[in-house]
C-alpha positions as CSV (number, residue, x, y, z in Angstrom):
1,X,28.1,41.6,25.8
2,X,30.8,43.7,27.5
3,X,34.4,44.9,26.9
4,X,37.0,46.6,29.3
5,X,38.8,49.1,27.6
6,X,40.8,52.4,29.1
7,X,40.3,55.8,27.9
8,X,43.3,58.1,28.8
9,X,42.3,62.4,28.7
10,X,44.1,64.6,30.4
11,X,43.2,66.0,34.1
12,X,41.6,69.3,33.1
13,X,39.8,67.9,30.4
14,X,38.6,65.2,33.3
15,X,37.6,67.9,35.5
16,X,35.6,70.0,33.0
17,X,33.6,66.6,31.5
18,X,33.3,64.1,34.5
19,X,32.2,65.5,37.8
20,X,31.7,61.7,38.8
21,X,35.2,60.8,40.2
22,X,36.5,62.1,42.8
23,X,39.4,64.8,41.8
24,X,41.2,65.5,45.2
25,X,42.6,61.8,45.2
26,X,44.0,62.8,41.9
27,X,45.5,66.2,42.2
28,X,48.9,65.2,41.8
29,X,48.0,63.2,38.6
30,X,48.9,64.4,35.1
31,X,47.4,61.6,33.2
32,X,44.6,59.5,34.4
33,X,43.5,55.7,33.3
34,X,39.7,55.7,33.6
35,X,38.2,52.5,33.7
36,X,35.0,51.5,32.3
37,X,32.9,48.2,30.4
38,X,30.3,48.9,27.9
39,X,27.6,46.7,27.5
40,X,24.6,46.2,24.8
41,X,20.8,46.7,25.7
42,X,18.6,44.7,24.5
43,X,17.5,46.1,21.5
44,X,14.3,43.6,20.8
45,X,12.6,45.2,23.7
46,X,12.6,48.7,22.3
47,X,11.4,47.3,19.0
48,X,8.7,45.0,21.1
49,X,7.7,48.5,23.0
50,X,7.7,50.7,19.7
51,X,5.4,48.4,18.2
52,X,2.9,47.8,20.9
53,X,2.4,51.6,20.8
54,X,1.9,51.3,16.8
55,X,-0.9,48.8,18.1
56,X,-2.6,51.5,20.2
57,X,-2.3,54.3,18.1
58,X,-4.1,52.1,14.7
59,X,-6.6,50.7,16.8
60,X,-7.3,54.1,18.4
61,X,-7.9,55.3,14.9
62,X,-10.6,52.3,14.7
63,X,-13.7,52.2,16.4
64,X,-14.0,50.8,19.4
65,X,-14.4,46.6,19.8
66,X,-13.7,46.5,16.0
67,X,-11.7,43.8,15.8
68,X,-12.6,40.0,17.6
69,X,-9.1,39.0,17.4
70,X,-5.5,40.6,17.5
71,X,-2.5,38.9,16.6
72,X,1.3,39.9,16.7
73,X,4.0,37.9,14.9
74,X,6.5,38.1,17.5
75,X,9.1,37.1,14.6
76,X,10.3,39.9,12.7
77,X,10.1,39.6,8.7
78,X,12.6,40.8,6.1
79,X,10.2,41.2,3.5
80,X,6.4,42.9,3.5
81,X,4.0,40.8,3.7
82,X,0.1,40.7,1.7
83,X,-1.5,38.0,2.4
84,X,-1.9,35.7,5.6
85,X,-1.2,32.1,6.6
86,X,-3.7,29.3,7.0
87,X,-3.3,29.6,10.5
88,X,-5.3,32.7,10.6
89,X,-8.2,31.1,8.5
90,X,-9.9,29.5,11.7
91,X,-9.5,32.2,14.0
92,X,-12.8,35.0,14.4
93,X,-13.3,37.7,12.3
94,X,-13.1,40.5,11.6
95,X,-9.0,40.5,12.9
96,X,-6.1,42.4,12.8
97,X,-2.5,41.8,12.0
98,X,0.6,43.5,13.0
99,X,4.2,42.0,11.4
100,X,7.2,44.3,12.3
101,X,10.3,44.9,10.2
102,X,13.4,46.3,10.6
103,X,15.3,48.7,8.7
104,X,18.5,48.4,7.5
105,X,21.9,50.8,8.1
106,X,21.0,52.4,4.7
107,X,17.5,53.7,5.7
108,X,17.5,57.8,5.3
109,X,16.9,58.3,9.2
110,X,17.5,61.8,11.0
111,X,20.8,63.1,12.2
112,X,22.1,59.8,9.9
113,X,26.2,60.8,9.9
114,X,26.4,62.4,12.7
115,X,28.2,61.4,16.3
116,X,25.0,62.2,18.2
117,X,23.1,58.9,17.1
118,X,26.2,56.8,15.4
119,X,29.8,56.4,17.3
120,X,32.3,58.1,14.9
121,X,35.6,57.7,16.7
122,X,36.7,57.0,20.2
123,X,34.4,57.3,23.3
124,X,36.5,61.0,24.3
125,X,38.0,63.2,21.4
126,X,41.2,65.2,22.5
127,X,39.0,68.1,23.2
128,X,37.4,66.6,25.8
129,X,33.9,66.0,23.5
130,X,31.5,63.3,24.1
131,X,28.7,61.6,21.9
132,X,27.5,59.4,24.9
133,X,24.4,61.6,27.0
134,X,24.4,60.9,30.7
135,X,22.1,58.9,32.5
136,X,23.1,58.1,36.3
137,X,26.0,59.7,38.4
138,X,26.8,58.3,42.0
139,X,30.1,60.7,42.9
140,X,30.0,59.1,46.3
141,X,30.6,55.2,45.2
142,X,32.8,56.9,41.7
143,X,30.3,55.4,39.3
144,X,28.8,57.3,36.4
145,X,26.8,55.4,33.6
146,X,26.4,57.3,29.8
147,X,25.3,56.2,27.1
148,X,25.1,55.9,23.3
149,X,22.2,57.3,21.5
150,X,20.9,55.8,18.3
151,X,18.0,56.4,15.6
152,X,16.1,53.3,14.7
153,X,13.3,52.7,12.3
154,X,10.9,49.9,12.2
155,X,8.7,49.1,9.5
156,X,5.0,47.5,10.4
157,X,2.7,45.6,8.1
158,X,-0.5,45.5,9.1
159,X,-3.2,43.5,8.1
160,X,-6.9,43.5,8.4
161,X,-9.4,40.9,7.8
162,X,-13.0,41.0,7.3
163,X,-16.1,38.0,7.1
164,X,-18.0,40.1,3.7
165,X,-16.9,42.3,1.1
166,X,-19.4,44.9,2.5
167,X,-17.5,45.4,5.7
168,X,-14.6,45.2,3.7
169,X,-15.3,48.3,1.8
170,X,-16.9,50.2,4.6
171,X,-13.6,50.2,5.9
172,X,-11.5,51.1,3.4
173,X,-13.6,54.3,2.7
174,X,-13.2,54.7,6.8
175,X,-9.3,54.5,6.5
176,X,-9.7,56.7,3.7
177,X,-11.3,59.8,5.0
178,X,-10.1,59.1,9.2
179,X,-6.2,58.9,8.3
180,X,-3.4,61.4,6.2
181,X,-1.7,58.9,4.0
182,X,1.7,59.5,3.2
183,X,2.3,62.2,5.8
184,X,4.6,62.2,8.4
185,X,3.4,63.2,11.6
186,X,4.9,63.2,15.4
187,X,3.3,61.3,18.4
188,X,4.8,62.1,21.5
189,X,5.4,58.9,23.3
190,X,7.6,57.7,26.4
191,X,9.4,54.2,26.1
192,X,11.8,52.1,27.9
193,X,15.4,51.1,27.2
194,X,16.2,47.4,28.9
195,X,19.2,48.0,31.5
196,X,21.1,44.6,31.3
197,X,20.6,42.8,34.6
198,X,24.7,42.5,34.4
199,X,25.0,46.3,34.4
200,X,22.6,46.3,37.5
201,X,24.8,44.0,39.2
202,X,28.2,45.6,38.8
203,X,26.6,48.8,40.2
204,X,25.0,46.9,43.0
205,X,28.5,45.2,44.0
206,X,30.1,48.8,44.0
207,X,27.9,50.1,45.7
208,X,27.2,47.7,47.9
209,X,23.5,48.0,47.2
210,X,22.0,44.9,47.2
211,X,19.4,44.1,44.0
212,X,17.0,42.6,46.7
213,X,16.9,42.8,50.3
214,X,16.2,40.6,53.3
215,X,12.6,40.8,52.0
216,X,13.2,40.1,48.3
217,X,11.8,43.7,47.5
218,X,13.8,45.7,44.8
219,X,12.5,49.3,46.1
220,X,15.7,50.1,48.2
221,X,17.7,49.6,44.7
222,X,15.0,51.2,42.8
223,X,15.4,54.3,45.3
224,X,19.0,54.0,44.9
225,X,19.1,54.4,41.2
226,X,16.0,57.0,40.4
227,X,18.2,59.3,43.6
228,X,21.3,59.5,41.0
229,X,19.6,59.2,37.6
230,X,18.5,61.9,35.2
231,X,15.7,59.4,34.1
232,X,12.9,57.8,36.1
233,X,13.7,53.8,36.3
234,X,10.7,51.1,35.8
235,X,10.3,48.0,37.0
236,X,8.6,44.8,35.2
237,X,7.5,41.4,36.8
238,X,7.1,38.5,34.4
239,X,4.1,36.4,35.0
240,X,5.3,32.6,36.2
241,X,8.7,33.0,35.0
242,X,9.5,35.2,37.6
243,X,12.0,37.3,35.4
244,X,12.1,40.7,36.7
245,X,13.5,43.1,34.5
246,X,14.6,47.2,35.1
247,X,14.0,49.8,32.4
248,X,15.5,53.1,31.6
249,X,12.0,55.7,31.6
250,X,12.5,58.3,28.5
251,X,10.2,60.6,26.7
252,X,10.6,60.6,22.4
253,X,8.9,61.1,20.0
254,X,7.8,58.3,17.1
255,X,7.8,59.6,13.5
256,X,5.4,57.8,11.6
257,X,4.4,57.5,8.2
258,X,1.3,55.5,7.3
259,X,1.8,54.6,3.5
260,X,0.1,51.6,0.5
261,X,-3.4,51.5,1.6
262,X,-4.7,48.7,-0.3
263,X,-7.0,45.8,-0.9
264,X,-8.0,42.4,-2.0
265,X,-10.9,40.8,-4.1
266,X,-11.0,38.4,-1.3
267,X,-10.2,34.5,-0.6
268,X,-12.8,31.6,-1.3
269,X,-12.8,28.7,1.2
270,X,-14.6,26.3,-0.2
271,X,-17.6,27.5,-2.1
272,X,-17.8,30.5,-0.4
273,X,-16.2,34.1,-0.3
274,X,-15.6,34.4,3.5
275,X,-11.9,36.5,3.7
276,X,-11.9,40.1,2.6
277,X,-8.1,41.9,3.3
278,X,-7.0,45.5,4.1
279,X,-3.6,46.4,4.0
280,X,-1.3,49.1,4.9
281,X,1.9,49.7,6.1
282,X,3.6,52.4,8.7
283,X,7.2,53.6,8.6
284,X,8.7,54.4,12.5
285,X,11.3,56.5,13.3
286,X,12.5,56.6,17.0
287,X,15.6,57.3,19.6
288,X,16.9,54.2,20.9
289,X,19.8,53.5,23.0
290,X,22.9,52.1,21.7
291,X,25.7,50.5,24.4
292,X,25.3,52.0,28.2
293,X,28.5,52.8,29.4
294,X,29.9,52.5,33.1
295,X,32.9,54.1,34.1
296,X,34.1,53.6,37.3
297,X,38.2,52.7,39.1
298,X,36.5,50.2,41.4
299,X,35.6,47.8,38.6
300,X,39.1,45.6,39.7
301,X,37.6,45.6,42.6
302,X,34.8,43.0,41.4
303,X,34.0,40.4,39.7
304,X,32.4,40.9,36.7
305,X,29.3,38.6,36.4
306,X,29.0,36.4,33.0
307,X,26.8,37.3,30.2
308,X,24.1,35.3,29.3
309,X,22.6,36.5,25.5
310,X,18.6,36.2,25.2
311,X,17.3,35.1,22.1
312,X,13.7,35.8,23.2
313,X,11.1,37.0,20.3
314,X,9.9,40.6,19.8
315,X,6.8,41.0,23.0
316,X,4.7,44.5,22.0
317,X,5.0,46.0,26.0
318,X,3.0,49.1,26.5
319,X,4.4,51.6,28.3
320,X,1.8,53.2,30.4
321,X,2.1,56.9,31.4
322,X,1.5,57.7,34.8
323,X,-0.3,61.1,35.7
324,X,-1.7,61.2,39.4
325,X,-4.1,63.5,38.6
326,X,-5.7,60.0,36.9
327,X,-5.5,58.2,39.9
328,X,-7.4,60.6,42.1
329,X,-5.3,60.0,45.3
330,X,-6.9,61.2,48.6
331,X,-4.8,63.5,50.6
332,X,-2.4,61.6,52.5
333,X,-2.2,58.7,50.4
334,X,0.7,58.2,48.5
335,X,2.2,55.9,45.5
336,X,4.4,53.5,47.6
337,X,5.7,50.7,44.9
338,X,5.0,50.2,41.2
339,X,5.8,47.7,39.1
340,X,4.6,46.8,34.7
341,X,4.0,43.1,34.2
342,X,3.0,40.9,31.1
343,X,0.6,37.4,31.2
344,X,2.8,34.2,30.1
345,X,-0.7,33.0,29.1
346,X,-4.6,33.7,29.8
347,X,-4.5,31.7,33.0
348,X,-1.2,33.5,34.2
349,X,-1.1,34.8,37.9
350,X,1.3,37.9,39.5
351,X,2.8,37.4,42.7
352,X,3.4,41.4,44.3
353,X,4.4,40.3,47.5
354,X,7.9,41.7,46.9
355,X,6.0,45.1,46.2
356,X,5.1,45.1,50.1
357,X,7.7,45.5,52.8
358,X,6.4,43.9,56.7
359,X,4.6,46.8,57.9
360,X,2.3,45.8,55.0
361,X,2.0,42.3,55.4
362,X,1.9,42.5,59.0
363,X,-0.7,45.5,59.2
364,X,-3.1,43.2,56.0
365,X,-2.5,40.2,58.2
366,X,-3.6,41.9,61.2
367,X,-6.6,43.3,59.5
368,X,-7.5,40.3,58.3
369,X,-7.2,38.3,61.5
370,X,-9.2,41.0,62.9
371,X,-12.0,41.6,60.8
372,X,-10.8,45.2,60.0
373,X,-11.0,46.8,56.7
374,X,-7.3,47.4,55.4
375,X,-8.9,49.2,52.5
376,X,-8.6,52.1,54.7
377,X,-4.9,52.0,54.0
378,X,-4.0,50.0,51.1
379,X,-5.3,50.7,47.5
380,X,-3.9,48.1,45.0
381,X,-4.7,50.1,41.4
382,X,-4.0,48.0,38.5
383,X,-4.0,49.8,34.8
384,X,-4.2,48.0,31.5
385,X,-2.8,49.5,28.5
386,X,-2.8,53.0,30.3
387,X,-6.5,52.5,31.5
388,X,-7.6,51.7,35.0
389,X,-9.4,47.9,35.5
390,X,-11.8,47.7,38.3
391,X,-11.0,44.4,41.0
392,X,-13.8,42.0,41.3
393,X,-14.9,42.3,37.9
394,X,-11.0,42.7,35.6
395,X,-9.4,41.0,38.4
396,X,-9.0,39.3,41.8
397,X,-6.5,40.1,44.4
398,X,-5.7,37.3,47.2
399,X,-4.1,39.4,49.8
400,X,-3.0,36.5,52.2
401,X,-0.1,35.5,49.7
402,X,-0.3,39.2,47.5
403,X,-1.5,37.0,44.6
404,X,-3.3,38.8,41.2
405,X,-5.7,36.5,39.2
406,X,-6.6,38.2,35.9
407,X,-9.7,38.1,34.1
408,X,-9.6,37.9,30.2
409,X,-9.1,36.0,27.2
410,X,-6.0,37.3,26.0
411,X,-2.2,37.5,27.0
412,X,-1.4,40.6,25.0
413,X,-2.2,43.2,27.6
414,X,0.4,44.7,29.2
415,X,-0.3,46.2,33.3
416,X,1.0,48.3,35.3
417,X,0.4,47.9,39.3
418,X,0.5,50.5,41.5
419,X,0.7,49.9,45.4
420,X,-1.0,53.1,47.0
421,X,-1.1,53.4,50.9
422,X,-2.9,56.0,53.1
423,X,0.6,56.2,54.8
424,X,-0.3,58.0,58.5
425,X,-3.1,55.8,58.8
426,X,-0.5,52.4,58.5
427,X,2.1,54.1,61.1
428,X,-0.9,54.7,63.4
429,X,-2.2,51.3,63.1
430,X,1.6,49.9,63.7
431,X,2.1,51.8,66.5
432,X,-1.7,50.6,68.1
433,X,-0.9,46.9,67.5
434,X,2.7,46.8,68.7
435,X,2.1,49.6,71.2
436,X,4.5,52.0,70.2
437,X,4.7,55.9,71.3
């Protein structure tokens, strides 16, 4: 959702605060309307990417391949949970659980009462004082996006379940010794805040910076935005729904609290004793964003697009961190295009075409056509959950239509693909087959 509203400060005040407009067409001006809309992010995404790194982070604390299955309830609960549904009874053991809850306005959080994470009065006090932190500034095209920063906290339940009683108490000694209960501790962590595809679109029509070009690639726009942002911007393709979605990049930290390890006698089915249980629960702290705020005079100028409200369920997406010292990049190759994507189901497929622009496609075509290696150009790197999967054995790339096939059993991973190009080799080979100086 959006509102217009005006925000009236005087011109000094405007000058020392807001280096995005333009001053010399207001010199003359005592008093200036400033235009802006605010509009909500999508608040079930942050949850969704908190909890996928909960996931990581407690089975990191596991051994490896501990656990056959893992579920997520997508749905979030209002109450803790201790014991599971039937529908879990059929599924392989041993299995682990993870049911998020939120906290409600009462939870003791840090900085609670205070502007910097809760809006107290008016966007502007009569000082000239902000609560809203800056995130992108385009002087040139007078459009400058803030924002409002909150602290959330998530509660998640997690459940484990074991075949015997032997493995049920192997584990709970494990826990025991491996983990500081009811300790807070900081993991450093990097997540990312849904921009609203209607904020994306009033900045493209100002701008006049189209969300896709001619060849249906978003890097122009992506370049755009990351060239007048404090924050690197990410980009997420959605399996065969084709959603594509654009994320605000920030570094936080999660304060957790892992608290009420405890366990069952176990469940008969039948005759026999074949469900042992291990429960705990983990307490989240995080920054999250709150409304994004665009200020801008040209917003008369457009139309505003209409806002569509998503009522999807919580999805845990990973956010990877990329280091290129982990990708091991040859000198003159270069990271051309990224984008993170997420499986509808197991048999789900990626179309990256609009990762490639035609000097790509032309120069793979030509390869192909040709016999010729293009692997001498193009490197298609594709991590899961922050770890690099090998093509031909995680995955299969069909490069005539820029098609991924995955390989696995489950739609939980989330990836992250990463377009790498030995770039004076592809301008060589350009200029060879359409003999060019």
């Amino acid at each position: 959702m959006y509102r217009y509203e005006r925000d009236k400060y005087q011109k000094d005040q405007f000058a020392k605060y807001f280096h995005e407009v333009d001053l010399s067409r207001k010199h003359n001006a005592e008093v200036h309307d400033k235009r802006y809309i605010n509009m909500m992010t999508s608040m079930s995404h942050t949850y969704g990417n908190v909890l996928a790194w909960v996931q990581k982070y407690v089975l990191d604390l596991m051994p490896e391949n501990t656990f056959k299955t893992i579920h997520v309830n997508s749905k979030i609960a209002h109450r803790q949970l201790r014991s599971t549904n039937h529908e879990f009874l059929k599924k392989t053991k041993p299995m682990i659980i993870f049911r998020p809850r939120i906290a409600g306005m009462d939870e003791d959080r840090f900085l609670k009462g205070t502007p910097l994470v809760e809006r107290q009065y008016d966007l502007y006090n009569t000082y000239g004082g902000t609560n809203l932190q800056a995130f992108f500034n385009d002087s040139k095209n007078d459009i400058s996006i803030k924002f409002q920063q909150n602290r959330s906290v998530m509660n998640v339940d997690v459940i484990m379940i074991f075949s015997t009683l032997m493995n049920q108490i192997d584990y709970v000694h494990y826990l025991q010794n491996a983990v500081s209960w009811n300790s807070p501790k900081l993991i450093p962590v990097f997540l990312e805040s849904y921009i609203p595809q209607e904020m994306l679109k009033i900045v493209s029509d100002i701008s006049h910076i189209p969300l896709y070009d001619e060849q249906n690639s978003t890097k122009t726009f992506l370049q755009y935005m990351e060239q007048n942002s404090n924050s690197p911007i990410t980009y997420k393709l959605q399996g065969s729904t084709g959603s594509r979605e654009f994320y605000r990049y920030y570094n936080t930290n999660l304060d957790v609290n892992l608290t009420d390890l405890s366990w069952d006698d176990g469940e008969k089915i039948g005759h026999i004793m074949n469900q042992y249980q291990i429960t705990f629960s983990l307490r989240v702290e995080f920054d999250s964003t709150g409304f994004y705020y665009i200020f801008s005079d040209k917003i008369f100028d457009i139309n505003l697009p209409r806002i569509e409200m998503d009522n999807s369920k919580v999805i845990p997406v990973f956010t990877d961190v990329i280091s290129l010292e982990d990708l091991n990049l040859k000198p003159g190759w270069h990271i051309y295009n990224k984008a993170s994507c997420m499986l509808e189901d197991i048999n789900d497929k990626i179309c990256i075409d609009e990762l490639m622009n035609n000097s790509i496609r032309n120069s793979v075509k030509y390869c192909m056509d040709n016999g010729i290696p293009f692997k001498e150009f193009l490197d298609i790197k594709i991590r899961r959950q922050g770890k690099l999967i090998q093509e031909g054995i995680d995955y299969k790339i069909d490069y005539s239509t820029f098609t991924v096939y995955f390989n696995n059993q489950s739609s939980y991973f989330t990836y992250r693909i990463l377009v790498c190009l030995n770039v004076e080799y592809i301008n060589d080979l350009i200029k060879s087959v359409y003999k060019l100086k």
